[in-house]
C-alpha positions in Angstrom: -55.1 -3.4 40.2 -51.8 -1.8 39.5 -48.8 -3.7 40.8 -46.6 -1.8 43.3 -43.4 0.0 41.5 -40.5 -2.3 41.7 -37.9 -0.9 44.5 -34.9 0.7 42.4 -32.0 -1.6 42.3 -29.0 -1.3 45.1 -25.9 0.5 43.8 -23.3 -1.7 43.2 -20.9 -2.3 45.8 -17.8 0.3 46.0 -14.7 -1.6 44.5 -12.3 1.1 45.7 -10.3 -1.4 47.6 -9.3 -3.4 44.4 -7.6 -0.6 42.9 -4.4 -1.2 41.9 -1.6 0.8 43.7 0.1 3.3 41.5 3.4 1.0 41.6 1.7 -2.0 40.4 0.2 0.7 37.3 2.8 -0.3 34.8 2.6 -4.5 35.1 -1.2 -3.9 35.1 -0.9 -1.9 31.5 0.8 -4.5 30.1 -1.4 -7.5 31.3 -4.6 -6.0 29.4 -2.3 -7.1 26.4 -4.2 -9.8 24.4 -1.8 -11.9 24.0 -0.9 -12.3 27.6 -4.7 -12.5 28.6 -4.7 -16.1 25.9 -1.7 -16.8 24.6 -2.5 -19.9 23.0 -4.5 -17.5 20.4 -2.4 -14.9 20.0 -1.5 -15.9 16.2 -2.1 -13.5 13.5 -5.3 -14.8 11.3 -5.3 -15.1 7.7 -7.1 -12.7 5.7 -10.3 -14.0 4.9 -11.6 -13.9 0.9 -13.9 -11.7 -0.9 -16.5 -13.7 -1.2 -17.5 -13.9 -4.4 -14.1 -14.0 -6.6 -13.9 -10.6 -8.9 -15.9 -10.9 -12.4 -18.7 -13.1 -10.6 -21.3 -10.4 -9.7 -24.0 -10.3 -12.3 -23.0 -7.3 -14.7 -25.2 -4.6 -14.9 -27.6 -3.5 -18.1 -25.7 -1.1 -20.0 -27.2 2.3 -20.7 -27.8 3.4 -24.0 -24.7 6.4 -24.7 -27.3 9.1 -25.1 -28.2 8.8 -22.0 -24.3 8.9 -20.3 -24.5 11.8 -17.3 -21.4 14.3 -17.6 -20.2 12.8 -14.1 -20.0 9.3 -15.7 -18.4 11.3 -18.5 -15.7 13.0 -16.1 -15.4 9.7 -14.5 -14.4 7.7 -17.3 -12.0 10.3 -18.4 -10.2 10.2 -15.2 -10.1 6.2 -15.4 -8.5 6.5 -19.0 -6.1 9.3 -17.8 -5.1 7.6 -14.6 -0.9 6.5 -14.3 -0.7 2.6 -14.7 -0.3 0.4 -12.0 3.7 0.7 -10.7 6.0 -1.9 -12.0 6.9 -4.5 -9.3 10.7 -3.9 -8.0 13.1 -6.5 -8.2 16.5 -5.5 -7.1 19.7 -7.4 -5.1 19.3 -7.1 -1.8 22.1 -8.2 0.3 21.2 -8.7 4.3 24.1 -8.3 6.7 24.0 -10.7 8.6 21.7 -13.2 8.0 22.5 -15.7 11.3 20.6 -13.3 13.4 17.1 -14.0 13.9 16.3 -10.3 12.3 17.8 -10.6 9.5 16.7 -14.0 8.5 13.3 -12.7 9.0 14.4 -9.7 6.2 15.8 -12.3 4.3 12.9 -13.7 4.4 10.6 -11.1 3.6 12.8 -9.9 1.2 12.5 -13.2 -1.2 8.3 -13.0 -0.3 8.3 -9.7 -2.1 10.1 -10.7 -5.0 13.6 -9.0 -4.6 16.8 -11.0 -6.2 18.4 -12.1 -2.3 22.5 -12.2 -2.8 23.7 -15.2 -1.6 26.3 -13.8 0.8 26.4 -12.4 4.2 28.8 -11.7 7.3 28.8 -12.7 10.6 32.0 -14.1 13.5 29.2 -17.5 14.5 30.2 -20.0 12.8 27.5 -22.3 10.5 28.2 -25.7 8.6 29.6 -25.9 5.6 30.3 -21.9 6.1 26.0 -21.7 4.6 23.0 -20.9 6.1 20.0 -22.1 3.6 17.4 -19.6 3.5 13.9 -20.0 1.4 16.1 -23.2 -0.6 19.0 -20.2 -1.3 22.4 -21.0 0.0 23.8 -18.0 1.7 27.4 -18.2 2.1 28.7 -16.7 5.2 31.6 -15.0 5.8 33.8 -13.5 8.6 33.3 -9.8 9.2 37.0 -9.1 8.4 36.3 -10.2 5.1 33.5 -8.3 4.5 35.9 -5.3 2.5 37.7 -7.7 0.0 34.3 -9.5 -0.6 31.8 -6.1 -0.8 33.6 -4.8 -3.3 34.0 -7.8 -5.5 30.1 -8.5 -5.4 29.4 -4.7 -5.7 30.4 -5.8 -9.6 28.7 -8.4 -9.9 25.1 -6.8 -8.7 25.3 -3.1 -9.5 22.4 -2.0 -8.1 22.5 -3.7 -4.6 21.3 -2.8 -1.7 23.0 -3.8 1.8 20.5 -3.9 4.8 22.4 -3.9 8.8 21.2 -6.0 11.2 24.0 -6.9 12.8 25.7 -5.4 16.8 25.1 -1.9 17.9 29.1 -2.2 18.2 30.0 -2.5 14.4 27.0 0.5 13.1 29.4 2.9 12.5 32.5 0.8 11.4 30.1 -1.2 9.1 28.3 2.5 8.5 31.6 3.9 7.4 32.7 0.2 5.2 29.7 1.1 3.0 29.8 4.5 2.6 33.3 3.7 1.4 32.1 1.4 -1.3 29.9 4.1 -2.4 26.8 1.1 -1.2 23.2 2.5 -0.1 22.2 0.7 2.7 19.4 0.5 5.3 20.7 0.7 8.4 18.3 -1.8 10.8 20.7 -1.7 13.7 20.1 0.1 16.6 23.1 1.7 19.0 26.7 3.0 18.1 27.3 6.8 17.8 24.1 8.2 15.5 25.5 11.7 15.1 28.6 10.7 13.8 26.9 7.7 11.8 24.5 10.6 10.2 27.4 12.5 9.3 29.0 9.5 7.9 26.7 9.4 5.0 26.4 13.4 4.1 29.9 13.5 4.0 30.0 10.5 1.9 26.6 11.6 -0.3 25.4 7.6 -0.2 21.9 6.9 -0.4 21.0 5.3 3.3 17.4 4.8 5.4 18.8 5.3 9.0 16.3 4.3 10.8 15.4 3.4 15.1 12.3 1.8 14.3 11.4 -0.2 11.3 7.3 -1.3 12.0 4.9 0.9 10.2 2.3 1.5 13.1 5.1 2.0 15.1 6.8 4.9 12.5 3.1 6.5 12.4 3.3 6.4 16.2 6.7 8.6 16.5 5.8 10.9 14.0 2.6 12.0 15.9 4.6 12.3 18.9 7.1 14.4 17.0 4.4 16.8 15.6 2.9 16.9 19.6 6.1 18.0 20.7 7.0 20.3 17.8 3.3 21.6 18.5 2.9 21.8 21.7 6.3 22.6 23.7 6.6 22.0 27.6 2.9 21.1 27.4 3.5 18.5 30.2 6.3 20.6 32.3 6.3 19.2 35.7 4.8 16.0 35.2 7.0 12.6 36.0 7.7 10.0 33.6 8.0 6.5 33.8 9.5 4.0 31.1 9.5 0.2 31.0 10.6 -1.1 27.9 10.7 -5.2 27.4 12.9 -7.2 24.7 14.4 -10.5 24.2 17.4 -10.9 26.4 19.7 -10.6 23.5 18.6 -7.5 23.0 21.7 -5.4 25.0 21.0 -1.5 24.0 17.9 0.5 25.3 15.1 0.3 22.7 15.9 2.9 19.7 12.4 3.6 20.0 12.4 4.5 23.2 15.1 6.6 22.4 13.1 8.4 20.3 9.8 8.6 22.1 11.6 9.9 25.3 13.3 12.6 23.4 9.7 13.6 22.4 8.6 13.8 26.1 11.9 16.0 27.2 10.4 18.4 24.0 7.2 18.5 25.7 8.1 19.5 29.1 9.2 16.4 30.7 12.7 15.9 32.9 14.0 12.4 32.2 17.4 10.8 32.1 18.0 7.3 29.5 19.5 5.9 32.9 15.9 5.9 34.4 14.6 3.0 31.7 13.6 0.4 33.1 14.8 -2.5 31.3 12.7 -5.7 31.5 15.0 -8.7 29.9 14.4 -11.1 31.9 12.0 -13.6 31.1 10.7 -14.2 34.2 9.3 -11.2 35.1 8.3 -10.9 31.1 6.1 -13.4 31.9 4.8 -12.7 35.3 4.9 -9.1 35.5 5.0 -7.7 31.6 3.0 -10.2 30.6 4.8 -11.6 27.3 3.2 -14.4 26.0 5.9 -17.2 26.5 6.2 -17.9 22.8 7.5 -14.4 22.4 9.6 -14.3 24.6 12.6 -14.8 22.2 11.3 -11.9 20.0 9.1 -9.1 21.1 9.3 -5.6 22.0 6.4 -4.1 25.0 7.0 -0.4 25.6 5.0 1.7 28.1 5.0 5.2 28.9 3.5 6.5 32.1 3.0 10.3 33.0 1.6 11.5 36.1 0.6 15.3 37.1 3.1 17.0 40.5 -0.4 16.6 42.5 -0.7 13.3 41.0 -4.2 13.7 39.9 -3.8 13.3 36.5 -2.3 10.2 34.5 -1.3 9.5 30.9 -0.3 6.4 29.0 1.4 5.2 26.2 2.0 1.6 25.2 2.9 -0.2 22.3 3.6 -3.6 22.4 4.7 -6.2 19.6 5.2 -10.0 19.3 7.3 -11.2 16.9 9.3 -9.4 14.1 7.4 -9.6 11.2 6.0 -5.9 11.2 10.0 -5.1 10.9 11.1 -7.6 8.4 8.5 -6.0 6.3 9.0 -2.4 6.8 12.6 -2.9 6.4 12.3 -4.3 3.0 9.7 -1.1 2.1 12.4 0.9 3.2 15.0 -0.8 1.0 12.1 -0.5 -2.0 12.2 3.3 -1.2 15.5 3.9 -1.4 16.0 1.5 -4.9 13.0 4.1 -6.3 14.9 7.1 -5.0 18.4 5.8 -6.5 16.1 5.1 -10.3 15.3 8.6 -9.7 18.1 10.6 -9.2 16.9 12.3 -6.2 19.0 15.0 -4.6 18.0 14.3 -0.9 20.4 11.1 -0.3 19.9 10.6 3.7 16.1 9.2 4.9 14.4 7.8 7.6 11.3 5.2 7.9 9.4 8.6 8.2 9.9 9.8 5.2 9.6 6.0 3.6 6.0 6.5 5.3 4.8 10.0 3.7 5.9 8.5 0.4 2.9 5.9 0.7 5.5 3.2 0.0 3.9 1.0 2.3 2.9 -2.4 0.8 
């Protein structure tokens, strides 16, 4: 006999009383983060090998020539026509200043990827012995008010230097204006200071610069799709309300150049928001209870989210890019100094740039 059909299961109980309130929307964003859901493995994992090395896989039997297709023909033409491989760059790069945590991590980076580091930086905190070693190199550091006398002495002695900024949003555009005097292209890392007048600085001085808010890669990709939406599509969220929480180390004292930058997309599109509105997370704290940084990072990271809801508040939209560490700058800010040795060599006409236009050039290592 034919067993009875199996009643159909019970729907699952309604979970509309766990929803979140709208207020507690932004901390929730964050805590989906996976470093703050286990911490203890948020690390970056090695790449893992090919595995077999290259010139281990059994070679294949070679055809006899008569019987070589016209595609393998075209193919093998376009292999023997192909440019070689780029040279790798090795330039000076001097990193101003190198006491901060960002620029020892370009310092850093800049000696991993083979660039000539100068052994002299600026900054008012005092070190022993006036040196900070850094990858077994003794940088000699020097007070800011010397940084003039001592620029243009070293300018000789590496000709074709180039000075990266991390330094204070306070000394951009003095330090801006220093460089510019020297005739020195520079990457500009530093977020803050006057950005019109820092722009106009270097036209009206003609100095190769990369002026950058944001240094990551990802992060550049991210803006520049934002910019296209807003060029694209503007006032295509008129009306709607926008909420910002942006999360950095408390030395951090500016609001987040990014942000900057992704808010001024948002006012493109539609959107009514003042800078005053950010909500600034640098406390660590509520980074750790209610952003959810991972308290390893809490002495380098920066967690933006953006959060846009409808006038009838039916509809929602978010935005969030978070980042632990500073590697994914240290690293775009030496591609950005690579960039802008390459457009020197060059002789290109266009002197002032942005991590943008480092990223269209496929510069990225």
């Amino acid at each position: 006999h034919a067993l009875p059909p199996s009643p159909p299961p019970s729907p699952p109980p309604s979970s509309d009383h766990l929803l979140p309130k709208r207020a507690e929307m932004l901390s929730a964003a964050f805590a989906v983060h996976p470093a703050a859901v286990a911490p203890r493995l948020h690390s970056v994992r090695q790449r893992q090998q090919f595995c077999a090395p290259i010139g281990t896989a059994t070679p294949r039997r070679r055809l006899p020539v008569a019987m070589l297709s016209v595609t393998n023909a075209v193919a093998t033409q376009s292999r023997e026509s192909a440019p070689a491989a780029p040279r790798k760059l090795s330039f000076p790069i001097l990193v101003n200043s190198c006491t901060g945590k960002m620029g020892k991590s370009v310092a850093e980076a800049a000696v991993s990827a083979g660039l000539q580091l100068v052994p002299v930086s600026f900054s008012a905190i005092e070190v022993p012995d006036g040196k900070l070693n850094i990858c077994d190199r003794d940088i000699h550091i020097h007070d800011p008010s010397e940084s003039e006398r001592i620029l243009r002495s070293i300018a000789k002695d590496y000709p074709d230097m180039i000075v990266v900024d991390y330094t204070v949003p306070d000394a951009v555009n003095a330090n801006a204006e220093l460089y510019c005097k020297l005739g020195l292209p520079f990457v500009m890392g530093t977020t803050g200071g006057n950005r019109q007048l820092l722009n106009k600085t270097v036209q009206d001085a003609n100095v190769y610069a990369v002026i950058s808010p944001q240094m990551g890669k990802q992060v550049v990709a991210f803006l520049a799709a934002m910019e296209i939406m807003a060029e694209k599509f503007p006032g295509a969220f008129a009306g709607y309300k926008l909420e910002v929480m942006e999360s950095h180390q408390a030395t951090k004292l500016d609001v987040s150049g990014t942000a900057k930058a992704v808010i001024s997309c948002f006012q493109k599109l539609g959107v009514s928001f003042d800078l005053n509105e950010v909500n600034l997370v640098r406390d660590p704290e509520e980074q750790l209870a209610i952003v959810g940084v991972p308290e390893e990072h809490l002495g380098g990271h920066a967690f933006h989210n953006y959060h846009l809801t409808s006038p009838d508040e039916t509809v929602s939209f978010e935005f969030q890019h978070n980042v632990c560490g500073r590697s994914i700058y240290a690293e775009g800010t030496v591609d950005a100094a690579m960039f802008l040795h390459t457009k020197i060599r060059s002789g290109a006409d266009k002197k002032l740039y942005d991590m943008i236009d480092v990223l269209r050039e496929g510069n990225m290592r």
